[in-house]
GUMAR-189998 format. One record per residue (C-alpha): residue number from 1; chain; x, y, z. Coordinates in steps of 0.02 Angstrom, whole numbers, plus 50000, padded with zeros to 5 digits. Layout:
N
PT  pos  unit     c1     c2     c3
PT  NUM     A      X      Y      Z
...
END
This chain:
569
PT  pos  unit     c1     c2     c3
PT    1     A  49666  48902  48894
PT    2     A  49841  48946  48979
PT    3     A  49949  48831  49011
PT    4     A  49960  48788  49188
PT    5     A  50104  48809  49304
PT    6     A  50194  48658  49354
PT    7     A  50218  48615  49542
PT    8     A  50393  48569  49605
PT    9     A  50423  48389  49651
PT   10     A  50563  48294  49666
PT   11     A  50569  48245  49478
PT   12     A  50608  48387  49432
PT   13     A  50460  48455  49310
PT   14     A  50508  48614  49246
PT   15     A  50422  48773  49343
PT   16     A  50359  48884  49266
PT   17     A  50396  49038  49370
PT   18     A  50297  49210  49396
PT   19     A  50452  49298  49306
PT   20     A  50443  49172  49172
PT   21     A  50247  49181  49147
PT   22     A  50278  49362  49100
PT   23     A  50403  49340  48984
PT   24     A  50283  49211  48883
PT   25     A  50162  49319  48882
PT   26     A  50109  49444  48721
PT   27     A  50091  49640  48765
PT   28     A  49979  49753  48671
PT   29     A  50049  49912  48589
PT   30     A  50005  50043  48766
PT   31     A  49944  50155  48617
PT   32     A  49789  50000  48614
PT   33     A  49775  49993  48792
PT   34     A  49742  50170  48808
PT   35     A  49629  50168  48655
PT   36     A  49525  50059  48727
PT   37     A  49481  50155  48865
PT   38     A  49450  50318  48765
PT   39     A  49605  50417  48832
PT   40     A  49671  50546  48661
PT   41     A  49864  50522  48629
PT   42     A  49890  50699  48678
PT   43     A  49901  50650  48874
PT   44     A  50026  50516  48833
PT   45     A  50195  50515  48879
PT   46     A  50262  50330  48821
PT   47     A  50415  50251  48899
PT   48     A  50416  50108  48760
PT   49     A  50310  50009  48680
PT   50     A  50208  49948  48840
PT   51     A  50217  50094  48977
PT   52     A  50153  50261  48965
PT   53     A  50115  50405  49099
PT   54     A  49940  50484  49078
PT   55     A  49953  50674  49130
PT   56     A  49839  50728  49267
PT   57     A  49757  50860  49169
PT   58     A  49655  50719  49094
PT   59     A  49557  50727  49235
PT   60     A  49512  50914  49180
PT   61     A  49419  50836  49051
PT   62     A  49315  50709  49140
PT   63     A  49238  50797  49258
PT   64     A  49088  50792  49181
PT   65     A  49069  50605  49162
PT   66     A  48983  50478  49270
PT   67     A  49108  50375  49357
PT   68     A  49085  50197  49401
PT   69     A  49092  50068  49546
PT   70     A  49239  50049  49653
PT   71     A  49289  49878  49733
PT   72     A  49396  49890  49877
PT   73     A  49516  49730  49889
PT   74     A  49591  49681  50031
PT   75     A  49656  49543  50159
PT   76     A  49686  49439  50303
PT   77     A  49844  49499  50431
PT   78     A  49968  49430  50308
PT   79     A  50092  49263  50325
PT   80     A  50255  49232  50266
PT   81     A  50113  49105  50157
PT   82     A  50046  49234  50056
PT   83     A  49862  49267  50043
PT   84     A  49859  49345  49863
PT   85     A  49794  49522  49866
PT   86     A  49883  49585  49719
PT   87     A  49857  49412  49612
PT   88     A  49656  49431  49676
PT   89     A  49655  49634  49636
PT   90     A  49707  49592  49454
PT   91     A  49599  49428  49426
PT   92     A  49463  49530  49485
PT   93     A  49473  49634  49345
PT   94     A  49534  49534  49229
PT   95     A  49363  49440  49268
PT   96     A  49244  49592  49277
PT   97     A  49299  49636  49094
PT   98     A  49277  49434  49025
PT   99     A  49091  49449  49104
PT  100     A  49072  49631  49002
PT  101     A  49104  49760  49119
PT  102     A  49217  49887  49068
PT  103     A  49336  49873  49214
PT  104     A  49516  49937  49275
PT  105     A  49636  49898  49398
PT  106     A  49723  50040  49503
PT  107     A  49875  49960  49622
PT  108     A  50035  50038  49705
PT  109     A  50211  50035  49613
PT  110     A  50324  49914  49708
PT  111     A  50463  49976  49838
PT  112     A  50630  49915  49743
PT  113     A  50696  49899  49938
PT  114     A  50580  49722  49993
PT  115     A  50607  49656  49829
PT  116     A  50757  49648  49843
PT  117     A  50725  49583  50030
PT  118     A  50600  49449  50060
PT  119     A  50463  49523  49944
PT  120     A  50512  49445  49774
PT  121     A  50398  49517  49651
PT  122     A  50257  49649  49674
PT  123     A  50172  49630  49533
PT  124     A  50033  49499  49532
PT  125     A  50085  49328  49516
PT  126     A  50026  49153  49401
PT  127     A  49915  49188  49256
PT  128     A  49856  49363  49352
PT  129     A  49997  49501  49344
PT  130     A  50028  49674  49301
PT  131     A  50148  49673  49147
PT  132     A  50292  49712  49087
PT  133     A  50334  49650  49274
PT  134     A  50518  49660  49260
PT  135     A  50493  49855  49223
PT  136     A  50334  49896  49368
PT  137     A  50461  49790  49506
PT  138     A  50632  49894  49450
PT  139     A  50659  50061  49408
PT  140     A  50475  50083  49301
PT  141     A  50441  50260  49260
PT  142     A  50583  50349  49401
PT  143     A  50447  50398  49525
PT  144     A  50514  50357  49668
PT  145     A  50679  50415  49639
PT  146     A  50599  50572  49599
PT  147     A  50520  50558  49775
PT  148     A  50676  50525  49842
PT  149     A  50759  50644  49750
PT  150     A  50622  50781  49815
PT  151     A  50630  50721  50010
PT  152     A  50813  50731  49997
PT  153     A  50836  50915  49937
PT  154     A  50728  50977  50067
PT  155     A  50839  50867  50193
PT  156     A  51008  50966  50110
PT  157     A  50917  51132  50122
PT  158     A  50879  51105  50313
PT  159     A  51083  51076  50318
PT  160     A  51135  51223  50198
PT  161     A  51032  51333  50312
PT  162     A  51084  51291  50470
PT  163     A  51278  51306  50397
PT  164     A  51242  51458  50343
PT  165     A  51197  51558  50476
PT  166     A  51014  51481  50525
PT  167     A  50932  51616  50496
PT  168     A  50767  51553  50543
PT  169     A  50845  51482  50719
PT  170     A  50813  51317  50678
PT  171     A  50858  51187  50826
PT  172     A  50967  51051  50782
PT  173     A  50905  50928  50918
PT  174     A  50707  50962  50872
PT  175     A  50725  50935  50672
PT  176     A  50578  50793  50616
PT  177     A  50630  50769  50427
PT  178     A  50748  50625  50395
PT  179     A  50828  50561  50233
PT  180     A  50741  50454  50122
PT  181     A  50822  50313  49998
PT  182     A  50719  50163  49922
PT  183     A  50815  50015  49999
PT  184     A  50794  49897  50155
PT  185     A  50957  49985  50240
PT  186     A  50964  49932  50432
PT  187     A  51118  50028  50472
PT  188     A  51030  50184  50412
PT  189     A  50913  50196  50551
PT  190     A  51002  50297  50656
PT  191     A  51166  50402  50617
PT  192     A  51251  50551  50627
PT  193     A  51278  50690  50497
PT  194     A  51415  50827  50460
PT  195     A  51556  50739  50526
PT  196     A  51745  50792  50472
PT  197     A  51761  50967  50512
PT  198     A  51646  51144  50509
PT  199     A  51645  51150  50312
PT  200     A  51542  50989  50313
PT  201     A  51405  51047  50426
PT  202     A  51335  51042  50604
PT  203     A  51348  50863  50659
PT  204     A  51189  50797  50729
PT  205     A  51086  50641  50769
PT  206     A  50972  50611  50592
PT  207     A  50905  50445  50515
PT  208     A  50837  50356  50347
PT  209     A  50665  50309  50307
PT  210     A  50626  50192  50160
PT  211     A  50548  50303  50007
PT  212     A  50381  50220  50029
PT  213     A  50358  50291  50216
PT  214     A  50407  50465  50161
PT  215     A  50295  50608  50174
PT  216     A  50337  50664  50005
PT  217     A  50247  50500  49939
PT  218     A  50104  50532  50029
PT  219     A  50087  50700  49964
PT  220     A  50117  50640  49796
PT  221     A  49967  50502  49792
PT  222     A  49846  50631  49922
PT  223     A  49866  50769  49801
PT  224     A  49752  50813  49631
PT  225     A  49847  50928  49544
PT  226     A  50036  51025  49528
PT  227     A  49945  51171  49642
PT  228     A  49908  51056  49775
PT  229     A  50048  50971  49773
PT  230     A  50171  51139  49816
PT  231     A  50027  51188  49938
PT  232     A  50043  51013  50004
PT  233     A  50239  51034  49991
PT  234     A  50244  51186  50086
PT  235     A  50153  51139  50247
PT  236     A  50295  50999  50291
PT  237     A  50339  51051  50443
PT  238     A  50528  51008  50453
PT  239     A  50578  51041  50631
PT  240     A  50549  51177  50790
PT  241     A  50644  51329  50801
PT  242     A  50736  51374  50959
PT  243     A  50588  51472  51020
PT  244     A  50468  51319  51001
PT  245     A  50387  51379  50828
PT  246     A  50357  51256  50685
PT  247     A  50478  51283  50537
PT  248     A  50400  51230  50352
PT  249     A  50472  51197  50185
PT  250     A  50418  51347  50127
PT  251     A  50496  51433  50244
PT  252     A  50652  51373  50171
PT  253     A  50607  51405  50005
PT  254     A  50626  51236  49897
PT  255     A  50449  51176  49888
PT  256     A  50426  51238  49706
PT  257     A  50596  51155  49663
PT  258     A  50539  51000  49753
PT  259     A  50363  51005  49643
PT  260     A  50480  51051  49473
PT  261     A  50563  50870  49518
PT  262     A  50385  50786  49551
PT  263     A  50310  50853  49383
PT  264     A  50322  50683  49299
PT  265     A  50300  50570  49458
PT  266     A  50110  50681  49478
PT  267     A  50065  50581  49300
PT  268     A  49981  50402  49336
PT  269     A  50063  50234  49245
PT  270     A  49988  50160  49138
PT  271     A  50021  49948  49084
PT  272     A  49911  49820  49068
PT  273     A  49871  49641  49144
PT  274     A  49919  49497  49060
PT  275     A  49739  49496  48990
PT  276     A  49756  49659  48912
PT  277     A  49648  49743  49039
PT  278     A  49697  49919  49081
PT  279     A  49795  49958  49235
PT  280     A  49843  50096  49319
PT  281     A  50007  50076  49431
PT  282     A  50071  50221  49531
PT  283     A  50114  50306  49703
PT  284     A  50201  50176  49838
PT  285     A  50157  50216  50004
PT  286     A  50173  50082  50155
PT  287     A  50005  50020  50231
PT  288     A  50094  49981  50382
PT  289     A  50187  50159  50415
PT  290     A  50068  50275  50286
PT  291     A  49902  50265  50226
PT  292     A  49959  50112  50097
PT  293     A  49831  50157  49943
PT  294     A  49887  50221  49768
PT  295     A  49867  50396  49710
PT  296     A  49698  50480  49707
PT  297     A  49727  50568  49533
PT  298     A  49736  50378  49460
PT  299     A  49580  50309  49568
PT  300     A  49495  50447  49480
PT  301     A  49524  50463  49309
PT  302     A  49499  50249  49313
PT  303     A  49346  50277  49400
PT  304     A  49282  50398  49241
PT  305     A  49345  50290  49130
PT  306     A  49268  50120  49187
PT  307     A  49094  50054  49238
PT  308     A  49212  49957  49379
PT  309     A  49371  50005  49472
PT  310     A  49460  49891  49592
PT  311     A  49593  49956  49697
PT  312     A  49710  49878  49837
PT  313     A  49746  49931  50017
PT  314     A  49910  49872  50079
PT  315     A  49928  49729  50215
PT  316     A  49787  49676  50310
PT  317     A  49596  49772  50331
PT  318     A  49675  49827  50509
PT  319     A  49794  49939  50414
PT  320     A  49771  49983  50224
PT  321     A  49568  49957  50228
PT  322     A  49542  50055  50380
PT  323     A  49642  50196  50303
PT  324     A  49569  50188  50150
PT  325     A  49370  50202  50237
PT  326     A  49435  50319  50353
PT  327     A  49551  50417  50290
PT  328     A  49575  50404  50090
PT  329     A  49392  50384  50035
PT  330     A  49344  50526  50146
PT  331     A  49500  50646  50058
PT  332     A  49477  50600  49876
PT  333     A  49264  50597  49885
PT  334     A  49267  50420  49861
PT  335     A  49119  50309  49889
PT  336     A  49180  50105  49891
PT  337     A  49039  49999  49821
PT  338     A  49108  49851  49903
PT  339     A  49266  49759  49997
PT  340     A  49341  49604  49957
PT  341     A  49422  49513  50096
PT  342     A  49559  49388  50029
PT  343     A  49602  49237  50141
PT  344     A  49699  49066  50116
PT  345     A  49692  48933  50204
PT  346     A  49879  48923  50225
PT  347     A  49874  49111  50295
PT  348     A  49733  49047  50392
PT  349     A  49824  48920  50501
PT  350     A  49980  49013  50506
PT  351     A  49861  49141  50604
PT  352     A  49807  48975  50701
PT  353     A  49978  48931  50749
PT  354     A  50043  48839  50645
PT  355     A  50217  48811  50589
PT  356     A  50285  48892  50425
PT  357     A  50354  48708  50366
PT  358     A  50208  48625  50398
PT  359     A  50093  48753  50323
PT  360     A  50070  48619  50168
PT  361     A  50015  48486  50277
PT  362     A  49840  48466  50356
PT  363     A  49791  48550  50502
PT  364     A  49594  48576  50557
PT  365     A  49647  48610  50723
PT  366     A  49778  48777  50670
PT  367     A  49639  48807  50543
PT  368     A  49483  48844  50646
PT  369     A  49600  48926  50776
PT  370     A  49657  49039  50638
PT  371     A  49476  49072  50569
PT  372     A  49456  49208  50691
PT  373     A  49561  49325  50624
PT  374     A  49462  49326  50475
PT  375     A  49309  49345  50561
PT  376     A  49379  49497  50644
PT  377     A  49414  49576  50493
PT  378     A  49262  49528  50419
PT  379     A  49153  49620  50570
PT  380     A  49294  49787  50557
PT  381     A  49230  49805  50374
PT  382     A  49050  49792  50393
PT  383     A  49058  49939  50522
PT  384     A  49085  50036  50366
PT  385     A  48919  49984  50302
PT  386     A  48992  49919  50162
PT  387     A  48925  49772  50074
PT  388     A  49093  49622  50100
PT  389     A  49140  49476  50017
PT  390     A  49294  49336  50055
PT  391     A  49385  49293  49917
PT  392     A  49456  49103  49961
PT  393     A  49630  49095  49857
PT  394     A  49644  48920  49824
PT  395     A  49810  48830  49824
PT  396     A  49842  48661  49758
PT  397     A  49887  48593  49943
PT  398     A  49724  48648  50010
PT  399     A  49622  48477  50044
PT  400     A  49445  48430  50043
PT  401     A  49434  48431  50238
PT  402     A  49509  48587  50239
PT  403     A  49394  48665  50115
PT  404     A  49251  48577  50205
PT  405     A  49297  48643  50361
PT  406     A  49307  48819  50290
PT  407     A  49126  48811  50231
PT  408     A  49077  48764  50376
PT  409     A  49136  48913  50487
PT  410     A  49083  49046  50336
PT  411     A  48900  48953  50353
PT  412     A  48897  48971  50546
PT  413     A  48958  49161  50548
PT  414     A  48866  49219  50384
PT  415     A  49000  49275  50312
PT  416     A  48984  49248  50119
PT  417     A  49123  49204  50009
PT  418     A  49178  49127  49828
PT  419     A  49347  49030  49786
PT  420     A  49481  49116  49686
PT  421     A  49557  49032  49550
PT  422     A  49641  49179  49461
PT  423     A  49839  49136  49491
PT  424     A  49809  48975  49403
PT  425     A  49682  49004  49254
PT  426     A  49691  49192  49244
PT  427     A  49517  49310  49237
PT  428     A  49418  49147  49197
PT  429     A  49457  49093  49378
PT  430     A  49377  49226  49447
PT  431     A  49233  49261  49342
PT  432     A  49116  49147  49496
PT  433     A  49214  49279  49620
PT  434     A  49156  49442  49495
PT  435     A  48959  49384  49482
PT  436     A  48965  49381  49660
PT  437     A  49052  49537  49677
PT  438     A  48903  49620  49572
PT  439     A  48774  49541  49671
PT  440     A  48827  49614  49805
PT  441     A  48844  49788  49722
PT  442     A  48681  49785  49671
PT  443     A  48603  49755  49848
PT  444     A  48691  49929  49889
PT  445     A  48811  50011  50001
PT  446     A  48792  50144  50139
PT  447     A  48974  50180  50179
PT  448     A  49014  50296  50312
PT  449     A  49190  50320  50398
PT  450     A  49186  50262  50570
PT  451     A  49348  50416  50633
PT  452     A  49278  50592  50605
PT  453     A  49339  50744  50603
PT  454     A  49242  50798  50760
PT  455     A  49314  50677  50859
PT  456     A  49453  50728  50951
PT  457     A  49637  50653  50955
PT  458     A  49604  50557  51106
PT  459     A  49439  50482  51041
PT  460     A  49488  50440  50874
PT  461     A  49642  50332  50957
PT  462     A  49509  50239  51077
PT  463     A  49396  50196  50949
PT  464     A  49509  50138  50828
PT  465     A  49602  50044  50944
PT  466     A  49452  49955  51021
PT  467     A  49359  49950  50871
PT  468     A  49479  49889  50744
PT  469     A  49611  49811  50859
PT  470     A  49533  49732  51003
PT  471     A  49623  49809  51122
PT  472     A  49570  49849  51287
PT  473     A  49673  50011  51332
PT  474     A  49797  50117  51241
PT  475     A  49948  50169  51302
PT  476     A  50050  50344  51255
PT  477     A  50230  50330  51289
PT  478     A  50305  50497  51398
PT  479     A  50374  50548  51208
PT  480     A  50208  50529  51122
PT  481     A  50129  50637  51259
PT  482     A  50248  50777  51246
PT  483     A  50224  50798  51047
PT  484     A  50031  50772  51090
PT  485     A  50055  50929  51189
PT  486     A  50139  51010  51041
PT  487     A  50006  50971  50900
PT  488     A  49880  51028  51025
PT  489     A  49966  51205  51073
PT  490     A  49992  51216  50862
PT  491     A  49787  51174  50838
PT  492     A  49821  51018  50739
PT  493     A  49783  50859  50865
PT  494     A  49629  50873  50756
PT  495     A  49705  50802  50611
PT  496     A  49676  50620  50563
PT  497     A  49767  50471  50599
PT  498     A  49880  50352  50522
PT  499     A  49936  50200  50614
PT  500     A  50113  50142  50579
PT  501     A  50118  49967  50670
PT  502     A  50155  49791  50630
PT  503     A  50072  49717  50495
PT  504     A  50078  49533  50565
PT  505     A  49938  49557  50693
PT  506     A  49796  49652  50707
PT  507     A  49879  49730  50866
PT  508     A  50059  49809  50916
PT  509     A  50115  49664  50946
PT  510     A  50190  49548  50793
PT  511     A  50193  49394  50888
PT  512     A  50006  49391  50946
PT  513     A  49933  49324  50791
PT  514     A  49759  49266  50765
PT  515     A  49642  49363  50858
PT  516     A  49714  49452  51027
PT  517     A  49598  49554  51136
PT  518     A  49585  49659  51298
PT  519     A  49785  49710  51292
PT  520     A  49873  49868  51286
PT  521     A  49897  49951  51115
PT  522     A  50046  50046  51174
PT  523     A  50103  50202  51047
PT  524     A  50280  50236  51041
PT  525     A  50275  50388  50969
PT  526     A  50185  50538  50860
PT  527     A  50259  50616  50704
PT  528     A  50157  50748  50624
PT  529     A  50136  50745  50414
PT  530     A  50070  50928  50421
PT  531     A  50066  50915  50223
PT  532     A  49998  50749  50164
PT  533     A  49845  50811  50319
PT  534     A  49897  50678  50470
PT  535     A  49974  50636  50628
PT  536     A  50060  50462  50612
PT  537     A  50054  50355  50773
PT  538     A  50206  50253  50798
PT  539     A  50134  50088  50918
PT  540     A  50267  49941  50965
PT  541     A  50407  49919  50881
PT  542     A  50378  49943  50699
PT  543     A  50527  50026  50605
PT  544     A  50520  50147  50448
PT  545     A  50672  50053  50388
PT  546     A  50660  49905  50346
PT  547     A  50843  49771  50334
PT  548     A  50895  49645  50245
PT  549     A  50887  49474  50309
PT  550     A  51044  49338  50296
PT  551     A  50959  49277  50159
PT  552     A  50860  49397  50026
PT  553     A  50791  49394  49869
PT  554     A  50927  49508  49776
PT  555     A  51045  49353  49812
PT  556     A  50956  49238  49663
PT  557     A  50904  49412  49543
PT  558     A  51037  49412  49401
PT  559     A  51041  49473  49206
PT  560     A  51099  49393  49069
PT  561     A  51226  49487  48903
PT  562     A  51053  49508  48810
PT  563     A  50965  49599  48962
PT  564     A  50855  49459  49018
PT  565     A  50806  49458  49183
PT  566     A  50811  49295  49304
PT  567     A  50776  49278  49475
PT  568     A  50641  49410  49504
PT  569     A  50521  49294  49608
END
């Protein structure tokens, strides 16, 4: 039995904190962990004692085996009260394994940029984390800063050319690739480059996007091997020449330097949970501005390695569970067994309309109000045809009316769900929430994406919009329309889509929470991701770079003379 964190009060009981939980706790050697799931030492690459990458020529070898089921988790629109989708993800499989099913856990590595903002942690949380959590939510293995590092030599090389002659005719005022760096940086949003004199450049309008909305990261977690990734690496298109053509990495000549920095960033992380059960953390990308799953190379090798394999989507179903089922699954050949919708009451009458202080405090009314959203997403995933579960994350304010109230609006819609228990007592709180999960495996699946290639730009953006979003018209901005008219003269308006939009609502629009209908999904603007295989829609006022608020969590992180880490949520 673990011992149980303690709730603040004004009597000051020691807390035990998430940070603090994972220092307790007792790592296997990752030479175990990866024993135990049959992968040889010779595709090992150990940082320490408890991380190691897993090179993607593993995979080489398991294409012959059977692979196993693959449990889709995601959530509510999120609150500033936390729903649990990580915490969930991980109890899940901490829970699959304690019933006997082999099982694995494949997440995204944290963005070092909201952790040090409002984020805290990224790692799980309670008695269900990823560990060693200081290392995952830092600097972990270096892949993003290899991402970075990639994005931002192809941003010098656009420069360097145009310096030097611009050979290619390369027009300053139509370039699309930004820089990159993996920190909530407001000020970098917008700026201007190669000021002080010729020798330092052309001076031009440019801008920042955090790591995690790069293309380069998308590439990385689309792509299955070093081939693809150049290929992938190639087709960026970085900007129009002065007679209107698209110009591509390649045609600069650094996409093989950009793959030589990439090599090790390609390999999948392996850690563990706090249980010991295998995990595979790697590849960042934003649900809310990219397609917010982690890397297909790790999905698979888990998925031949395990009888189950549960994997996250970022933010809410709107966002990282629509991508996934229309865009991801489709890509990488996957075929999800089952989704797992994770809701809190707290999240739920935040969604209602209620206040963020008095979120601890009873309130049917803000409750029921807020119930909608979940049905919403609950009626968006079954459109997939795949089987869906709620996972309720309980939370020790949640009271018996509350709960009863809860029941009673799952009862009158159908919708089936179990309670989640995992933060507090680890895989055995979930093990009710992983019988269920079978059950509904076994009753089978018959996923099908709901966007299509055959569909053209226009429909695609419709459907989704009306489909997922409730919204009763979309809107294209005079600049969205004009690149439209580009993609379509280059043959590529065919591509998929990726939303980048708020993650707070299930439309544009932060502040209409709960469940808005019949408005205008208005998009801002189109970028095209010619390599990772997508045109990103830009709707309302979502930003690729996120700031820092007055107050953030990098204010209370601090180390100690022996290297101990305090602070980190």
């Amino acid at each position: 039995m673990h011992p149980q964190p303690k709730k603040t009060c004004e009597g000051g009981i020691f807390i035990l904190t998430d940070l603090e939980i994972a220092q307790k706790a007792e790592l296997k050697e990752i030479d175990e962990i990866a024993a135990s799931v049959s992968i040889p030492e010779k595709f090992l690459k150990k940082y320490g004692r408890h991380i190691a990458k897993v090179s993607h020529h593993f995979l080489d070898e398991l294409q012959d085996k059977k692979e196993g089921r693959l449990i889709l988790v995601t959530a509510i629109s999120p609150t500033s009260a936390g729903e649990g989708k990580t915490t969930t993800s991980i109890g899940l499989a901490m829970a699959l394994n304690r019933i006997g099913r082999e099982t694995f856990v494949t997440l995204r590595e944290p963005s070092v940029g909201p952790i040090m903002g409002i984020k805290g942690g990224a790692a799980g949380g309670g008695y269900s984390q990823v560990l060693p959590m200081e290392d995952i939510n830092l600097h972990f293995t270096g892949d993003l800063h290899a991402i970075s590092m990639a994005h931002n030599l192809l941003s010098a090389a656009i420069d360097a050319h145009i310096n030097f002659g611009n050979d290619l005719g390369i027009d300053p005022t139509s370039i699309f690739w930004p820089r990159t760096m993996d920190m909530n940086d407001r000020a970098l949003r917008e700026i201007i480059v190669a000021l002080g004199g010729k020798s330092n450049g052309y001076p031009r309008q440019d801008s920042f996007v955090i790591t995690a909305a790069s293309e380069v990261m998308a590439i990385l977690c689309l792509s299955k091997n070093i081939d693809d990734l150049k290929e992938k690496l190639a087709s960026i298109v970085i900007a129009r020449s002065y007679d209107g053509k698209f110009v591509r990495a390649k045609d600069l000549k650094v996409h093989g330097a950009m793959a030589a920095l990439l090599r090790d960033a390609l390999d999948p992380n392996l850690v563990q949970t706090i249980e010991g059960t295998p995990a595979f953390v790697h590849g960042g990308p934003f649900a809310n501005i990219a397609h917010g799953t982690n890397s297909i190379i790790a999905t698979k090798i888990a998925l031949k390695l395990a009888d189950y394999v549960v994997t996250e989507a970022g933010f809410g179903a709107d966002l990282g569970a629509q991508k996934f089922l229309d865009f991801v699954s489709p890509v990488a050949g996957f075929n999800p067994s089952a989704v797992v919708l994770v809701a809190s009451l707290r999240a739920l009458k935040l969604n209602g309309g209620a206040h963020k202080k008095e979120v601890h405090r009873e309130d049917l009314k803000s409750l029921e109000a807020g119930f909608e959203n979940l049905k919403i997403h609950y009626e968006n995933l079954r459109k997939y045809g795949v089987p869906v579960l709620v996972a309720l994350n309980e939370f020790p304010d949640d009271t018996l009316e509350e709960r009863e109230l809860f029941n009673l609006k799952c009862n009158e819609f159908a919708i089936p769900y179990e309670v989640s228990r995992v933060w507090k007592d680890g895989g055995a709180g979930g093990e009710k929430l992983a019988h269920r999960v079978i059950e509904l495996i076994e009753k089978g699946s018959s996923y099908a994406p709901i966007l299509h290639g055959e569909m053209t730009f226009e429909e695609k953006v419709e459907k989704l919009a009306r489909e997922i979003y409730r919204a009763g018209s979309v809107s294209l901005s005079p600049e969205a329309k004009s690149m439209l008219r580009i993609l379509k003269k280059e043959g590529l308006d065919k591509l998929p889509i990726i939303v980048a939009k708020t993650q707070y609502s299930i439309s544009d629009d932060e502040k209409k929470l709960g469940a808005p209908s019949g408005y205008v999904f208005n998009v801002r603007d189109l970028s095209l991701s010619a390599g990772a295989g997508f045109i990103v829609l830009v709707a309302g006022k979502i930003m690729l770079m996120p700031g820092l608020g007055k107050e953030f969590s990098a204010q209370q992180i601090d180390v100690d003379k022996s290297g101990k880490i305090s602070g980190l949520f």
